[in-house]
Biopython code that builds the backbone (N, CA, C, O; Angstrom):
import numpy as np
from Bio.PDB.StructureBuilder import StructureBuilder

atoms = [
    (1, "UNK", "N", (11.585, 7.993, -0.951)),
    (1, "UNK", "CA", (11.134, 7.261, 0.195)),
    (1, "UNK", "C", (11.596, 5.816, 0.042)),
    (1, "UNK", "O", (11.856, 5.254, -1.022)),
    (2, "UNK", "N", (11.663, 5.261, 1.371)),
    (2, "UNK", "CA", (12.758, 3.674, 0.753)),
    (2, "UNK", "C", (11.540, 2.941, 1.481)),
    (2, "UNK", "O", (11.052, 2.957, 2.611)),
    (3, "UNK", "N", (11.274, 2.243, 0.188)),
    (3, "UNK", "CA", (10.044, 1.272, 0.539)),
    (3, "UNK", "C", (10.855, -0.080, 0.816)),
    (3, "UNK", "O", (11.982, 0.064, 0.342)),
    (4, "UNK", "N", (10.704, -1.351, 1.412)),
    (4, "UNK", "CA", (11.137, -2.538, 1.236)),
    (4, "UNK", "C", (9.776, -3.140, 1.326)),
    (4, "UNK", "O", (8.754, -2.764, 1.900)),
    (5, "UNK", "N", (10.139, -4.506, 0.369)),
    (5, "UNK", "CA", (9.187, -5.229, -0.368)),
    (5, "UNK", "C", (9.239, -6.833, 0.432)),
    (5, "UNK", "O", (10.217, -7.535, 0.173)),
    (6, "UNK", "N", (8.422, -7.249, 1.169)),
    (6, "UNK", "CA", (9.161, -8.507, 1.315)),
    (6, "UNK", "C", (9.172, -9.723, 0.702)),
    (6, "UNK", "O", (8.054, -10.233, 0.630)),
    (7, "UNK", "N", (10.069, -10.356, 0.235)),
    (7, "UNK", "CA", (10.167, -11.724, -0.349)),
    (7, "UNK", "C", (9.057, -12.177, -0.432)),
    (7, "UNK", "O", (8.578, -12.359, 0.687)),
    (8, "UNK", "N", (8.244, -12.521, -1.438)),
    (8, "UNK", "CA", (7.002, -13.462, -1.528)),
    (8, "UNK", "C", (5.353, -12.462, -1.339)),
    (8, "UNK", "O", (4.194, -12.826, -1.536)),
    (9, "UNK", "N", (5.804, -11.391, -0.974)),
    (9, "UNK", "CA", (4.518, -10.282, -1.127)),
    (9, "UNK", "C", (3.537, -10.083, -2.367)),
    (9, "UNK", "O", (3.750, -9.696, -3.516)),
    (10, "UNK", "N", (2.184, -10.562, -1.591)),
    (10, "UNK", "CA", (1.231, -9.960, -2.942)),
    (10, "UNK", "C", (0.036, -9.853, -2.136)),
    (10, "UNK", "O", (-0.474, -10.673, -1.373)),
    (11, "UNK", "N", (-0.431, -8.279, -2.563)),
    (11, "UNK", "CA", (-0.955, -7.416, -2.596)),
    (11, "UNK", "C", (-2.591, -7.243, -3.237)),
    (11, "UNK", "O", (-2.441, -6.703, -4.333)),
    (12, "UNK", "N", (-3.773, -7.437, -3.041)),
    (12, "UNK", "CA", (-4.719, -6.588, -4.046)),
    (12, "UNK", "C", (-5.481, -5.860, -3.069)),
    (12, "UNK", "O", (-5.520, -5.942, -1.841)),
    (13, "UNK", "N", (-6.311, -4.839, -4.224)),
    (13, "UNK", "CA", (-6.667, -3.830, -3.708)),
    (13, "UNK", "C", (-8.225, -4.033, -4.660)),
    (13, "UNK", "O", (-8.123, -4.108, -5.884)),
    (14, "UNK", "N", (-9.460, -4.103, -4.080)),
    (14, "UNK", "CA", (-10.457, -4.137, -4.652)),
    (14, "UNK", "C", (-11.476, -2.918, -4.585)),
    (14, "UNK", "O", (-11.217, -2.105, -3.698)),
    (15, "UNK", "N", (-12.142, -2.760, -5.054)),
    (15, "UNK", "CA", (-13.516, -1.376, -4.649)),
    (15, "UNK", "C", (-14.726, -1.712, -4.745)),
    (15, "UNK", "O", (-15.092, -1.471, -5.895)),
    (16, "UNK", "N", (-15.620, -2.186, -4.080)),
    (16, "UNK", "CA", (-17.322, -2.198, -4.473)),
    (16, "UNK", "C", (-18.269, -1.067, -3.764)),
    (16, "UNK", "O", (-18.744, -1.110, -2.629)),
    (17, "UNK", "N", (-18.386, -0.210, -4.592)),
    (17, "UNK", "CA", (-19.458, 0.842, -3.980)),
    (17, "UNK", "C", (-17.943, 1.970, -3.005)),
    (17, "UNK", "O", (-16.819, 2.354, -3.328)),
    (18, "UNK", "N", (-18.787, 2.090, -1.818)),
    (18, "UNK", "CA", (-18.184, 2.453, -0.819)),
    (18, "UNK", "C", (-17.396, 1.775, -0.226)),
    (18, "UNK", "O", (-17.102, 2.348, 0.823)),
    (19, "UNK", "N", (-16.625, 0.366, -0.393)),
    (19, "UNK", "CA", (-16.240, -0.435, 0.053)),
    (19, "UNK", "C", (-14.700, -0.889, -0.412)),
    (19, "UNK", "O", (-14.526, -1.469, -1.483)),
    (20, "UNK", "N", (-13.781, -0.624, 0.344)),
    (20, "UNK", "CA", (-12.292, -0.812, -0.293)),
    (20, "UNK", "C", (-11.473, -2.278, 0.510)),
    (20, "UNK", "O", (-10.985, -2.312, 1.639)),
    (21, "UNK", "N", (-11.518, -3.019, -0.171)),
    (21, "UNK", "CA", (-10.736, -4.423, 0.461)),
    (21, "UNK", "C", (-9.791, -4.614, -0.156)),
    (21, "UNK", "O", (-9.561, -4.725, -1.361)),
    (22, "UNK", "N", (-8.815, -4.683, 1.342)),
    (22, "UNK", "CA", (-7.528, -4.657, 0.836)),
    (22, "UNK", "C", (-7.175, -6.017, 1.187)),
    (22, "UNK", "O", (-6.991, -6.030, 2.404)),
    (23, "UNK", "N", (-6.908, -7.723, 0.452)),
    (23, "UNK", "CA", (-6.151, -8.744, 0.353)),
    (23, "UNK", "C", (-4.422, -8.588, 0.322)),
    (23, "UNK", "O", (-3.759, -7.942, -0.490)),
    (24, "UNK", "N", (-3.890, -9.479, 1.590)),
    (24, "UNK", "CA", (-2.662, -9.466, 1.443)),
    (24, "UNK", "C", (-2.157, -10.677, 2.237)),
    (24, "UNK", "O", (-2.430, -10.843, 3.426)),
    (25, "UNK", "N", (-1.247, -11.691, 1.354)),
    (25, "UNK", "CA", (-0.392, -12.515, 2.256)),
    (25, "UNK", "C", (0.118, -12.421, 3.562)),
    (25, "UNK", "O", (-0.307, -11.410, 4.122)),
    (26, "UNK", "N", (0.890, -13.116, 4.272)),
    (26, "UNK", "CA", (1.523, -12.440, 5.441)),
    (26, "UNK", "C", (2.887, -11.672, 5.071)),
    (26, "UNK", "O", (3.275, -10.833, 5.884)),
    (27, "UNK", "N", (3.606, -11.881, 3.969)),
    (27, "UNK", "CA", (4.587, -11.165, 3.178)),
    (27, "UNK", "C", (3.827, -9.308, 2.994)),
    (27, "UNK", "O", (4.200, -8.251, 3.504)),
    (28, "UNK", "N", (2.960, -9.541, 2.283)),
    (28, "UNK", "CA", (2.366, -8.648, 2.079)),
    (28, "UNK", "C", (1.540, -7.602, 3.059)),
    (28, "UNK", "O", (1.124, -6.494, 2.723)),
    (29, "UNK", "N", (1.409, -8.219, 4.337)),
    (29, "UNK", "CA", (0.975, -7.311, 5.035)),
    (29, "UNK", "C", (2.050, -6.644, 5.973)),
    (29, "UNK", "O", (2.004, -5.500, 6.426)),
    (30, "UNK", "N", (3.091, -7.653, 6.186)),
    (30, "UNK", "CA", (4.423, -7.005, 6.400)),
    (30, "UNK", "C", (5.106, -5.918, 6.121)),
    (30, "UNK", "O", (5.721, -5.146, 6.856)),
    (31, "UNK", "N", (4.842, -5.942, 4.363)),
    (31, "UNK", "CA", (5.240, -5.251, 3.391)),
    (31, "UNK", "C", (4.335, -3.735, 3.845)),
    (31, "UNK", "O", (4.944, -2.674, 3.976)),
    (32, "UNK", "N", (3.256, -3.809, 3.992)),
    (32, "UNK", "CA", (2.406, -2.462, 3.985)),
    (32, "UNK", "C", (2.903, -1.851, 5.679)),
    (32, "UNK", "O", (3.341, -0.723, 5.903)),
    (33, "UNK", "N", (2.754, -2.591, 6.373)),
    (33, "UNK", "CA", (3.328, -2.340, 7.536)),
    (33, "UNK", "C", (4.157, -1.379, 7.575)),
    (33, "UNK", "O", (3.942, -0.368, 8.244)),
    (34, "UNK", "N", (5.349, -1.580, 6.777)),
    (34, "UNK", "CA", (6.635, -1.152, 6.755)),
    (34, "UNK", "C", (6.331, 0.225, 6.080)),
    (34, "UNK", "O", (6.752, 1.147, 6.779)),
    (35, "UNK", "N", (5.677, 0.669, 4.835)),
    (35, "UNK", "CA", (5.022, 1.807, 4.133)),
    (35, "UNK", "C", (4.830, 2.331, 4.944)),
    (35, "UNK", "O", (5.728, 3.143, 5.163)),
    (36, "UNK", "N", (3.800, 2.357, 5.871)),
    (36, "UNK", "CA", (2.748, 3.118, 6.689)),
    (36, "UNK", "C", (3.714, 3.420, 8.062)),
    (36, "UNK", "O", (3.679, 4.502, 8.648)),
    (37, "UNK", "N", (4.613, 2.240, 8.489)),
    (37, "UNK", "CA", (5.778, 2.972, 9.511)),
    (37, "UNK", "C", (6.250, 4.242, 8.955)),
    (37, "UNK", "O", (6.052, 5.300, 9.553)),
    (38, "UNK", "N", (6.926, 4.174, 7.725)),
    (38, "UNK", "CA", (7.788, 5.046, 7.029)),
    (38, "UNK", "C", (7.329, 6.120, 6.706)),
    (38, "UNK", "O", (8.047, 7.120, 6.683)),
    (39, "UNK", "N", (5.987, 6.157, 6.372)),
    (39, "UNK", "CA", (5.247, 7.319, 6.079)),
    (39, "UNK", "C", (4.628, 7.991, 7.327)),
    (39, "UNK", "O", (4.159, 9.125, 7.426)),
    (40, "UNK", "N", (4.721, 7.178, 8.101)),
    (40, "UNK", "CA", (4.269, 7.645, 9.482)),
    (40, "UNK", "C", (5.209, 8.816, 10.111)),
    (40, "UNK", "O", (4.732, 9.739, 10.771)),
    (41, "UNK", "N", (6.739, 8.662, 9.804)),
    (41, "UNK", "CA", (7.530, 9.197, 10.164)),
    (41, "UNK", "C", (8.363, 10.183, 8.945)),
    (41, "UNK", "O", (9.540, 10.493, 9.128)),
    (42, "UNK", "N", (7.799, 10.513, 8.013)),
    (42, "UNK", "CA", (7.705, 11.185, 6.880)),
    (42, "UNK", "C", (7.351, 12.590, 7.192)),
    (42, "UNK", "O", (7.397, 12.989, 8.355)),
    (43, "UNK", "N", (6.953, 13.466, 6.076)),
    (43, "UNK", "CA", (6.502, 14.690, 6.414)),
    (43, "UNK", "C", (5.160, 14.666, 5.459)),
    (43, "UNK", "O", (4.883, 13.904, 4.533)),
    (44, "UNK", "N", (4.366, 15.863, 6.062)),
    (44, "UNK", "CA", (3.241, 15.940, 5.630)),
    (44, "UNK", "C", (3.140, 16.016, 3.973)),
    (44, "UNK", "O", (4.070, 16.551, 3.370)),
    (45, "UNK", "N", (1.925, 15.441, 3.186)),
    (45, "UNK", "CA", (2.409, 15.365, 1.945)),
    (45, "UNK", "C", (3.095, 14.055, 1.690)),
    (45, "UNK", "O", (2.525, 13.464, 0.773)),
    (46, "UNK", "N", (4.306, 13.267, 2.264)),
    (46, "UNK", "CA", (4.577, 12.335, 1.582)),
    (46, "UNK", "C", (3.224, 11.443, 1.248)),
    (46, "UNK", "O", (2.201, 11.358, 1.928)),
    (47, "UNK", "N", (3.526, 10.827, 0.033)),
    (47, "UNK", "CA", (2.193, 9.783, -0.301)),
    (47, "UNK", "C", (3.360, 8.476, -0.962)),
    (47, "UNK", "O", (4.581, 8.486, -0.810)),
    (48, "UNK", "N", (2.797, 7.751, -1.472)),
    (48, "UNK", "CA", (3.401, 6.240, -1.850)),
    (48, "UNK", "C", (2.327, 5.572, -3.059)),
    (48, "UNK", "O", (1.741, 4.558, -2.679)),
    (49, "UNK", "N", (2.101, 5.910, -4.080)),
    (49, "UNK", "CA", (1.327, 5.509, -4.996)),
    (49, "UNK", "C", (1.757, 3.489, -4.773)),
    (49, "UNK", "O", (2.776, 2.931, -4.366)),
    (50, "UNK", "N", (0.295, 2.890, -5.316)),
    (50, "UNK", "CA", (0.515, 1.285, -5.072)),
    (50, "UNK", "C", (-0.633, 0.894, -6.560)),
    (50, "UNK", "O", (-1.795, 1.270, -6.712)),
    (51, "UNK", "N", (-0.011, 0.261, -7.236)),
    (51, "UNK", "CA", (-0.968, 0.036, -8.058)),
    (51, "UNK", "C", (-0.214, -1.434, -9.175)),
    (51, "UNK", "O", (0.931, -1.875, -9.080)),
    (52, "UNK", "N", (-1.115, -1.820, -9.983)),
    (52, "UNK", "CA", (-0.776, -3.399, -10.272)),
    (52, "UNK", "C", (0.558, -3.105, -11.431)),
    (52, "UNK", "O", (0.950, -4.111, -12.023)),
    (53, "UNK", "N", (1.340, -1.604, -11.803)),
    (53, "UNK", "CA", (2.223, -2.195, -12.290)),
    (53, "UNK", "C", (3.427, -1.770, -11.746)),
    (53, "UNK", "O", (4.369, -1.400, -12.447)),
    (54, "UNK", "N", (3.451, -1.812, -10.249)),
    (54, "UNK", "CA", (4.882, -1.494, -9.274)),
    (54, "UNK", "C", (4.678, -2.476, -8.475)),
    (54, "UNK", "O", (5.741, -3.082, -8.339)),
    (55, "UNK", "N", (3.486, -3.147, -7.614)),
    (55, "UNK", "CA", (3.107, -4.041, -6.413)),
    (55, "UNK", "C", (1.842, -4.189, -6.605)),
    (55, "UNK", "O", (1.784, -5.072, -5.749)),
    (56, "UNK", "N", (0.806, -4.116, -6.953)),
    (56, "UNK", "CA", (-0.505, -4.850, -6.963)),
    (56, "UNK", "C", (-0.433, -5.815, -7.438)),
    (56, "UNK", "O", (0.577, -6.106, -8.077)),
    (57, "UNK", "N", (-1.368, -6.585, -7.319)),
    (57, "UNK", "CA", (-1.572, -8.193, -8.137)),
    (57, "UNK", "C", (-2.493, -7.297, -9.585)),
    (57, "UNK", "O", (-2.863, -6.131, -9.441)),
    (58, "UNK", "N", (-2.742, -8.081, -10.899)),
    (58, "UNK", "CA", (-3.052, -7.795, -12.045)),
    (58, "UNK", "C", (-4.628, -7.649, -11.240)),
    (58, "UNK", "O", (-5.020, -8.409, -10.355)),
    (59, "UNK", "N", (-5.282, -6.639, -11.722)),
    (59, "UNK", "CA", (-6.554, -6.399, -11.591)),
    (59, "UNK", "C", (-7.178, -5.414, -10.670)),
    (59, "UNK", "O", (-8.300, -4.908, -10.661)),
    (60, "UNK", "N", (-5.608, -5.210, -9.498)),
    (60, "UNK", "CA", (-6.327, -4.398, -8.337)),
    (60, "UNK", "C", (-6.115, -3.018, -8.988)),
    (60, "UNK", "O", (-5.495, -2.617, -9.973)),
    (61, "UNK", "N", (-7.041, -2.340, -7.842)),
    (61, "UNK", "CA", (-7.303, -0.489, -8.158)),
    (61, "UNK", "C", (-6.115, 0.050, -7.548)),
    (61, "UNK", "O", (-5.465, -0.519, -6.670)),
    (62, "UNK", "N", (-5.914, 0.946, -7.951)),
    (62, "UNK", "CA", (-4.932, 1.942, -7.359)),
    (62, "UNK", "C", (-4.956, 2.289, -5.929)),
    (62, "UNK", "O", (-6.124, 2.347, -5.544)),
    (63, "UNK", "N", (-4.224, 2.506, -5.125)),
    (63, "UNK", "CA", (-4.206, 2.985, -3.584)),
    (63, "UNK", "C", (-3.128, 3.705, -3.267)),
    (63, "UNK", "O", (-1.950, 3.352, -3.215)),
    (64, "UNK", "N", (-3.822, 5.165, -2.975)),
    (64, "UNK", "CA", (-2.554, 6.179, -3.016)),
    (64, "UNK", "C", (-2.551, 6.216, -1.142)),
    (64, "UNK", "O", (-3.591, 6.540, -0.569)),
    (65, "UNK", "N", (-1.421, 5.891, -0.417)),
    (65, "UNK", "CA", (-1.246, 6.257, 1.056)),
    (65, "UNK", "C", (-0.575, 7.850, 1.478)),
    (65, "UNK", "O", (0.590, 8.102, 1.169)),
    (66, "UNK", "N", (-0.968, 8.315, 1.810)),
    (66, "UNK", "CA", (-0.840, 9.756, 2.089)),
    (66, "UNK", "C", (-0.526, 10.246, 3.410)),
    (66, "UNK", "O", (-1.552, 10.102, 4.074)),
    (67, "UNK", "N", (0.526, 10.831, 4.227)),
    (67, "UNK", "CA", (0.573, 11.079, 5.414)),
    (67, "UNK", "C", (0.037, 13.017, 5.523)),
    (67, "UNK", "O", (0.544, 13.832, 4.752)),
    (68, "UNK", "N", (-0.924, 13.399, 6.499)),
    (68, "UNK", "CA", (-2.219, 14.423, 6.585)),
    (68, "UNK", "C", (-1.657, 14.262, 8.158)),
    (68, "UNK", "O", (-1.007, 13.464, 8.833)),
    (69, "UNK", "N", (-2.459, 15.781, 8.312)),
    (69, "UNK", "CA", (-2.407, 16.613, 9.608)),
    (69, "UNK", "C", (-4.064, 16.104, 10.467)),
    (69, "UNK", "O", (-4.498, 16.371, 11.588)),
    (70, "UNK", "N", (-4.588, 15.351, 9.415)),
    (70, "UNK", "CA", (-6.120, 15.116, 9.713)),
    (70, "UNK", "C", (-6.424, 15.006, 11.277)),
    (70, "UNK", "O", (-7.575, 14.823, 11.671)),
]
sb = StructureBuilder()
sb.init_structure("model")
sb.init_model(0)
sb.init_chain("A")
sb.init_seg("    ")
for serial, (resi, resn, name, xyz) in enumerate(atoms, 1):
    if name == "N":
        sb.init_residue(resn, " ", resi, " ")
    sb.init_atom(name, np.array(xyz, "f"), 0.0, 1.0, " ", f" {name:<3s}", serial, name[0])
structure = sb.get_structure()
């Protein structure tokens, strides 16, 4: 899957309880944008693992994006 990253992107991903906050620059929300296009137009099953040692900032949780028939 061809992800592009944009210049200056950063990313975290936090969890409290039931609660998932996702922080992102304007680089960075660009950046997810572009994922979720791509996976949008993917096949069922594609997913995109995101976690602090490919694109998270140091500390965030993992966030797997998944494209579903849901």
């Amino acid at each position: 899957m061809d992800i592009h990253w944009e210049p200056g992107a950063e990313i975290s991903v936090r969890t409290e309880g039931n609660t998932v906050l996702i922080s992102a620059n304007a680089p960075g929300l660009v950046s997810l944008a572009g994922i979720l296009k791509t996976l949008a137009k993917g096949k069922m099953g594609d997913h995109v693992h995101l976690d602090r040692y490919n694109s998270l900032e140091e500390g965030s949780a993992e966030l797997i994006l998944e494209k579903t028939d849901l």
